[in-house]
C-alpha positions in Angstrom: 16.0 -2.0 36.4 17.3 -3.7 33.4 16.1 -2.5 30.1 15.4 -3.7 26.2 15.0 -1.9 23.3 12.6 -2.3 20.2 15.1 -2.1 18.2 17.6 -5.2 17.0 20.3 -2.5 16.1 20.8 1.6 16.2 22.5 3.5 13.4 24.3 6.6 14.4 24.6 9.9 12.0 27.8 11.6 13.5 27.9 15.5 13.0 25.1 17.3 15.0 24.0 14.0 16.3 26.5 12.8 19.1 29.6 15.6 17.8 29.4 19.1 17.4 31.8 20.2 15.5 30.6 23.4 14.4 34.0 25.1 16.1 36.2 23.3 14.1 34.2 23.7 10.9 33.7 27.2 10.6 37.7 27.3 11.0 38.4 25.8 8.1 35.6 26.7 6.0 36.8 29.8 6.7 40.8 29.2 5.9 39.5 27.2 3.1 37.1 29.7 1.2 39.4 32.7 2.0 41.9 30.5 0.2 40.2 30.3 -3.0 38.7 34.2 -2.8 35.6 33.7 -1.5 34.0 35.1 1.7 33.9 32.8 4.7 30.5 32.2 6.2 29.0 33.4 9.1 28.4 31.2 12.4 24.6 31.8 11.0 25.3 30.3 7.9 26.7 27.0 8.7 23.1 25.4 8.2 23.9 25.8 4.9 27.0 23.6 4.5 26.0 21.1 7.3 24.6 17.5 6.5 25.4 16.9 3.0 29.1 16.0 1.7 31.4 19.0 1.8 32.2 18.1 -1.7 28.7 19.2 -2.8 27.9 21.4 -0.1 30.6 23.0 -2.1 29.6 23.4 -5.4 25.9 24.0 -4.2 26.8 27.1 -1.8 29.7 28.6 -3.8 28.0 27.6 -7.5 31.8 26.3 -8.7 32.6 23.5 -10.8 32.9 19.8 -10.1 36.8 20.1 -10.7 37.2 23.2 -7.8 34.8 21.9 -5.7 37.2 18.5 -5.2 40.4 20.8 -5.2 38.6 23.2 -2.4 37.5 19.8 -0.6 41.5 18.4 -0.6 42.1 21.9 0.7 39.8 21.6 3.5 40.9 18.2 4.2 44.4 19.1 4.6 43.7 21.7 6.8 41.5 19.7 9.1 44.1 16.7 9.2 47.0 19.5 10.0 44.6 20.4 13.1 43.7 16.9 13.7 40.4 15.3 13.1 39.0 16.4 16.6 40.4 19.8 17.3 37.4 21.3 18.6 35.0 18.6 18.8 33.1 17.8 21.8 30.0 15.2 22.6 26.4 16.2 22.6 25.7 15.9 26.4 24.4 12.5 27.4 24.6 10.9 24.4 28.3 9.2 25.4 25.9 8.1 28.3 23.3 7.0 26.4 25.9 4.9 23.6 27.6 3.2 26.9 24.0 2.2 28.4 22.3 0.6 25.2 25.7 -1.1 24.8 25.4 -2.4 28.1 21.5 -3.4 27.3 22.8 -5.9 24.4 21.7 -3.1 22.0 24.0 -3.5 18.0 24.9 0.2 17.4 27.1 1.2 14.4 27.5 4.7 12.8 26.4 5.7 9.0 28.0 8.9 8.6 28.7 11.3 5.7 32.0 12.0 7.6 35.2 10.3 6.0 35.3 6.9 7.6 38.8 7.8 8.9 37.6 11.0 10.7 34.8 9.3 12.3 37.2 6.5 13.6 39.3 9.3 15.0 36.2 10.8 16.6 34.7 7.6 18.2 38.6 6.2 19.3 38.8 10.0 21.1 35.8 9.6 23.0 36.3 6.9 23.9 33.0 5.3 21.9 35.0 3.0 19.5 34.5 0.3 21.9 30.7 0.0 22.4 30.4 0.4 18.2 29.8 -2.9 16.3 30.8 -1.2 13.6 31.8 2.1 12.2 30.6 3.2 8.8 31.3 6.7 6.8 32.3 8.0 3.3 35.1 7.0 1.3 38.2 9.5 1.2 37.2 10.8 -1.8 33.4 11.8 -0.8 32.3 10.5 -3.5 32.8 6.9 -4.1 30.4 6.0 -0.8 28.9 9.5 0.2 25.2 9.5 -0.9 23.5 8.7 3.0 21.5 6.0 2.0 24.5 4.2 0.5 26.5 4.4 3.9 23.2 3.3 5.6 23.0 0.5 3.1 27.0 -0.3 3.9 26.5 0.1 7.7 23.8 -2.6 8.2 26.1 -5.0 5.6 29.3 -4.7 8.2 26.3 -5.4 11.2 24.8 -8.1 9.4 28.6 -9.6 8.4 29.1 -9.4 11.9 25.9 -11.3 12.9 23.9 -9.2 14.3 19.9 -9.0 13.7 18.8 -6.4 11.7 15.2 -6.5 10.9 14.3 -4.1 13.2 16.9 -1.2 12.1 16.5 2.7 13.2 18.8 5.5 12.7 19.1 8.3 14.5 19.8 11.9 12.4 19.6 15.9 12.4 19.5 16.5 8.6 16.5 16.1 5.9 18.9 13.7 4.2 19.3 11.7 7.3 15.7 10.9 6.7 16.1 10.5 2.9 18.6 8.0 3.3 16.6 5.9 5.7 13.7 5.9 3.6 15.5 5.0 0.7 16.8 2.0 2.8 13.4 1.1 4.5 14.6 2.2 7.5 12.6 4.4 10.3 14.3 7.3 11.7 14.7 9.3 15.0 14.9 13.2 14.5 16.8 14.7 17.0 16.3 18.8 17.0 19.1 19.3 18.8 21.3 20.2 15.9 21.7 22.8 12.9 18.4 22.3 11.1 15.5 23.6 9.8 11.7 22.9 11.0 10.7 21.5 8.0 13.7 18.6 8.0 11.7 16.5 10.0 9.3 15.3 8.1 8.8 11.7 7.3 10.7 10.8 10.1 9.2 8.4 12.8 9.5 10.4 15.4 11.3 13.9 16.1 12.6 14.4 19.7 14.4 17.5 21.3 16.5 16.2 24.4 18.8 13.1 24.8 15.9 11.7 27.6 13.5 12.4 25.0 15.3 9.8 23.2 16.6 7.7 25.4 12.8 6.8 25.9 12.0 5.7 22.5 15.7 3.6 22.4 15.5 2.2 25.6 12.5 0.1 27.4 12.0 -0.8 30.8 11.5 -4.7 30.9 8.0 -5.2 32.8 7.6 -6.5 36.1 7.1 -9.7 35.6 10.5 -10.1 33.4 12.4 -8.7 36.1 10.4 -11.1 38.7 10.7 -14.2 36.9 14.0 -15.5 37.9 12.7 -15.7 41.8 9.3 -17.0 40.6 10.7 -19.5 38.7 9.6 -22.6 40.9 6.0 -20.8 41.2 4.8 -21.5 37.1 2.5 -18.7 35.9 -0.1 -19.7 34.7 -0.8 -19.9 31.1 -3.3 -17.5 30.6 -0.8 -15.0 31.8 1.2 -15.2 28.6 -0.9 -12.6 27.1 -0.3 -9.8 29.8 3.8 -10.4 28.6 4.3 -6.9 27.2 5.5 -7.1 23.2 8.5 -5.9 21.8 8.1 -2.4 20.0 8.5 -2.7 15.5 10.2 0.0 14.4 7.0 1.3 12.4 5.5 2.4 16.0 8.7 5.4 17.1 6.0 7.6 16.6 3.6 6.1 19.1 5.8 6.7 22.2 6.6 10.1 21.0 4.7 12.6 23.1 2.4 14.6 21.1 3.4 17.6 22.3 6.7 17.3 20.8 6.1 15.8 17.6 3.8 19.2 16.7 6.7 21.4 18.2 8.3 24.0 15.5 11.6 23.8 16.3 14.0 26.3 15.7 17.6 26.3 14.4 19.5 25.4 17.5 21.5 28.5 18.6 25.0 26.3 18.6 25.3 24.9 15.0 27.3 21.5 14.3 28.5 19.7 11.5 31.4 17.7 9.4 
């Protein structure tokens, strides 16, 4: 049955949203931090120093200075491009699936990551997702010239828009409070998925919250009505116009909530047991 979405194009947060990379990151964090005399954290812990930059999540968790917190980040870097970018990373399940089908459904999808932009190319090339991306947006090298998430929302719908594609009706989808902080900032609704390293609370002022891949594959993609789907072989049979109105309207953005079951917008989620991150 072919489908539509209410959305003109789908932003993509990375880490904990279609990658876990919590494997990977715990390595280094550990190399890293044992590096500089500090104690590694536990797998527990990672909630801590997932989401936000590593370059603050640095100097928030381990109260240094701007100056050790960058040296510490380069450190971490180096060890993670020594691995290689995806050393331990694998897919969320179904969301390769669910990339490929709104792809196939006409649907503009880019990323807006706090991941360097040249790890998330790495990422999306070895999943083989690079492909079905308009285009794919994260922070600069340094973390710091383009790392605030509303910025790289704000830089991800420019490269959509410079490639022509509609975006009025914008959503992105997340796992992190600042995931919805950024889209707000940017007037942009967001999808909460709970299916990464988070805590209850981070979902609030999100559009909707959701806790499987089908759960969001609902609100993303539409089945077109009966009718649509009928008209080609009705088409020397004209409706008649008072049938117009029965057409079912495209979803705005504003109304993710709506088609969010009640049940699970009122859940209390709870830190998912496998952690991810950048």
């Amino acid at each position: 049955m072919p489908h539509r979405s209410p959305f003109t194009c789908i932003l993509w947060d990375v880490d904990g949203t279609i990658i876990d990379a919590s494997e990977g990151i715990l390595r280094r964090l550990t190399i890293t931090l044992e590096h500089f005399g500090f104690p590694p954290p536990t797998r527990e812990e990672l909630v801590h120093w997932i989401g936000p930059p590593m370059y603050e999540s640095m100097q928030t968790n381990l109260g240094v200075t701007a100056e050790l917190a960058a040296e510490a980040v380069t450190y971490y870097r180096t060890v993670g491009k020594a691995e290689g970018y995806t050393a331990g990373a694998r897919l969320i399940p179904g969301i390769g699936e669910l990339i490929i089908d709104l792809d196939a459904a006409g649907v503009p999808q880019a990323t807006a990551s706090s991941k360097p932009e040249v790890q998330v190319v790495a990422l999306m090339e070895y999943f083989d997702l690079d492909t079905h991306l308009v285009a794919i947006a994260g922070s600069t090298p340094d973390e710091k010239t383009l790392s605030r998430k509303a910025d790289i929302v704000g830089e991800a719908l420019r490269r959509l828009e410079a490639a022509g594609v509609d975006t009025s009706r914008p959503v992105l989808i997340g796992d992190r409070h600042h995931d919805v902080d950024g889209g707000v900032e940017q007037g942009v609704p967001v999808i909460f998925v709970r299916w990464g390293f988070s805590w209850p609370h981070e979902s609030e002022g999100a559009q909707a919250a959701v806790d499987t891949v089908d759960q969001l594959r609902d609100l993303l993609l539409l089945a077109e009505p009966l009718e649509s789907a009928t008209t080609a072989t009705n088409a020397t049979t004209p409706a008649p116009a008072t049938n117009a109105a029965t057409t079912t309207p495209a979803t705005p953005a504003t109304n993710a909530t709506a088609t969010t079951p009640a049940t699970n917008a009122t859940t209390t989620p709870t830190p998912a047991s496998t952690p991810t991150g950048h």
